[in-house]
C-alpha positions in Angstrom: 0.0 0.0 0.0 1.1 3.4 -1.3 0.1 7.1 -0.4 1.2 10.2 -1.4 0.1 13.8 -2.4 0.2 14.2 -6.3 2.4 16.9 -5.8 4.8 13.6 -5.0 3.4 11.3 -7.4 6.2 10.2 -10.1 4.2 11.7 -13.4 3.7 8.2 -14.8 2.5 6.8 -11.6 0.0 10.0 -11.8 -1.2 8.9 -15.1 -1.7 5.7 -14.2 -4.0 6.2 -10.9 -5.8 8.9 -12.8 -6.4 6.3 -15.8 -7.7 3.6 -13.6 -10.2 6.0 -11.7 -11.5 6.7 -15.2 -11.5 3.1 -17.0 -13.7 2.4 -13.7 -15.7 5.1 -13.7 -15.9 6.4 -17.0 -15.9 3.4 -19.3 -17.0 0.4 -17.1 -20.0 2.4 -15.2 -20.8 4.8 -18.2 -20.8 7.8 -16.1 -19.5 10.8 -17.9 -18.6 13.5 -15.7 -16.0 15.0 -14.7 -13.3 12.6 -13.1 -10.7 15.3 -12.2 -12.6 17.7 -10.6 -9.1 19.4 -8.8 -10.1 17.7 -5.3 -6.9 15.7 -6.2 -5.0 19.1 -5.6 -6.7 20.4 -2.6 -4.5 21.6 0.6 -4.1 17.9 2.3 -5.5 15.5 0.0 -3.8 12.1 -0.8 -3.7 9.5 -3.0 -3.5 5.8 -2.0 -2.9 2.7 -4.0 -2.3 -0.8 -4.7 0.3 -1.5 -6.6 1.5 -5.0 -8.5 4.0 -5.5 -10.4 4.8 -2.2 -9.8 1.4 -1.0 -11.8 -1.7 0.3 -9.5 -4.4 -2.2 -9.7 -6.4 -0.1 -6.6 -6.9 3.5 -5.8 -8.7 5.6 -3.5 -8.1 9.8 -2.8 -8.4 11.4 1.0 -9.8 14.5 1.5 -9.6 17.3 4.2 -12.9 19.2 4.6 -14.6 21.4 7.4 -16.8 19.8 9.6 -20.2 21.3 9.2 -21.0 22.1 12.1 -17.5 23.9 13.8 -14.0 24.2 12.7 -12.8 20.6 13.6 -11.7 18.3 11.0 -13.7 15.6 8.5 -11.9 13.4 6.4 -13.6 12.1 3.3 -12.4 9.0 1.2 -13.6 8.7 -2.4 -12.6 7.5 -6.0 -12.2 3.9 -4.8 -11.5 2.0 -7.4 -10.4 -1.2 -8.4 -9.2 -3.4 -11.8 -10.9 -5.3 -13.3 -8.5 -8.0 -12.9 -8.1 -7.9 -9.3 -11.1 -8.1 -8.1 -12.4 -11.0 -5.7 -8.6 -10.8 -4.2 -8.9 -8.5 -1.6 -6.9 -5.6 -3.0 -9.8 -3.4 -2.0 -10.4 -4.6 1.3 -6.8 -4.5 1.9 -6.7 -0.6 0.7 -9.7 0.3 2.3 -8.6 -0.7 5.6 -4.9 0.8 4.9 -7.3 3.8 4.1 -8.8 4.1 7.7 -5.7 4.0 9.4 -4.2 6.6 7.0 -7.3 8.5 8.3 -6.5 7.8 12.0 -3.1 9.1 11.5 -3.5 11.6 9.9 -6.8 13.2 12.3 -7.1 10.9 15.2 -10.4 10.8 16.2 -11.8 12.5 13.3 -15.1 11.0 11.4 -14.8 10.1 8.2 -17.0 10.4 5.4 -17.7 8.6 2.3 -20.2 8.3 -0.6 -21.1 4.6 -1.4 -22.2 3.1 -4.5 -25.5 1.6 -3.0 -24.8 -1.9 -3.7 -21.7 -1.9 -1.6 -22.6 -0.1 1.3 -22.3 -3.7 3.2 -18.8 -3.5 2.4 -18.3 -0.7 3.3 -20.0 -1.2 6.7 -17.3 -3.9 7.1 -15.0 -1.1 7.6 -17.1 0.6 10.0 -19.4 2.8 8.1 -22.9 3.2 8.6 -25.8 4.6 6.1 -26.2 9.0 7.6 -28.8 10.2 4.9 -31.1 9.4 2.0 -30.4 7.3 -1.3 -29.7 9.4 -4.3 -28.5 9.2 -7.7 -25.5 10.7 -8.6 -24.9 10.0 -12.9 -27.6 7.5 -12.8 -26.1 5.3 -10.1 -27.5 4.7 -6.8 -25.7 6.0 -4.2 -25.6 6.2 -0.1 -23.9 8.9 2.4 -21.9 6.8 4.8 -19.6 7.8 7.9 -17.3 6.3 10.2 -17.9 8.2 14.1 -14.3 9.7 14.8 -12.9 7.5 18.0 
């Protein structure tokens, strides 16, 4: 498991994370919007990923934002995405969870936030997330707000 803000992402490596968010995305799911929507860039983001071979074959982005509520920290964790030809292995699982304790590091005690495809919010909720809202549909796909209570 890799992490690293894109500022310190190798260019190819860069292109390579950024391709397999959008051969997921993009191609597989159909949904045509706009993949780099310069979150990637913001003060404190991160990229994580999977790598074999030495070629990513998982990814995911943290994000930093303002609690709603006061000043305090809310990590977010989005663009997770996985080949096509590692699924079933537990790349994912193995990232996600590399993905929560990035989160604990880096904000101890902060919730964390995520926005699940609908059909995997139980695996998600593996991980500790539970449903916080309403369904809705974001580029035709069903989707659920999750969280994980800070600790």
């Amino acid at each position: 498991m890799h992490h690293a803000p894109v500022s310190a992402c190798d260019p190819t490596l860069l292109y390579r994370l950024l391709w397999l968010r959008v051969r997921v995305f993009v191609v597989e799911q159909r949904a045509a919007y706009a993949e780099l929507d310069g979150r990637d860039i913001d003060p404190g983001a991160e990229l994580m990923w999977a790598a074999e071979d030495g070629l990513p074959v998982a990814t995911l982005r943290i994000l930093r934002e303002p609690a709603p509520d006061d000043d305090s920290t809310v990590l977010r964790i989005g663009r997770v995405a996985t080949s096509a030809t590692v699924r079933g292995r537990g790349v994912a699982s193995s990232l996600m969870g590399a993905a929560v304790a990035r989160c604990e590091q880096l904000a101890p005690g902060a919730p964390i936030l995520l926005d699940a495809q609908a059909h995997l919010a139980d695996w998600y909720a593996r991980f500790g997330f539970a449903v916080t809202g309403d369904p809705y549909s974001e580029d035709g796909i069903p989707h659920l707000p999750m969280g994980r209570a800070g600790r």
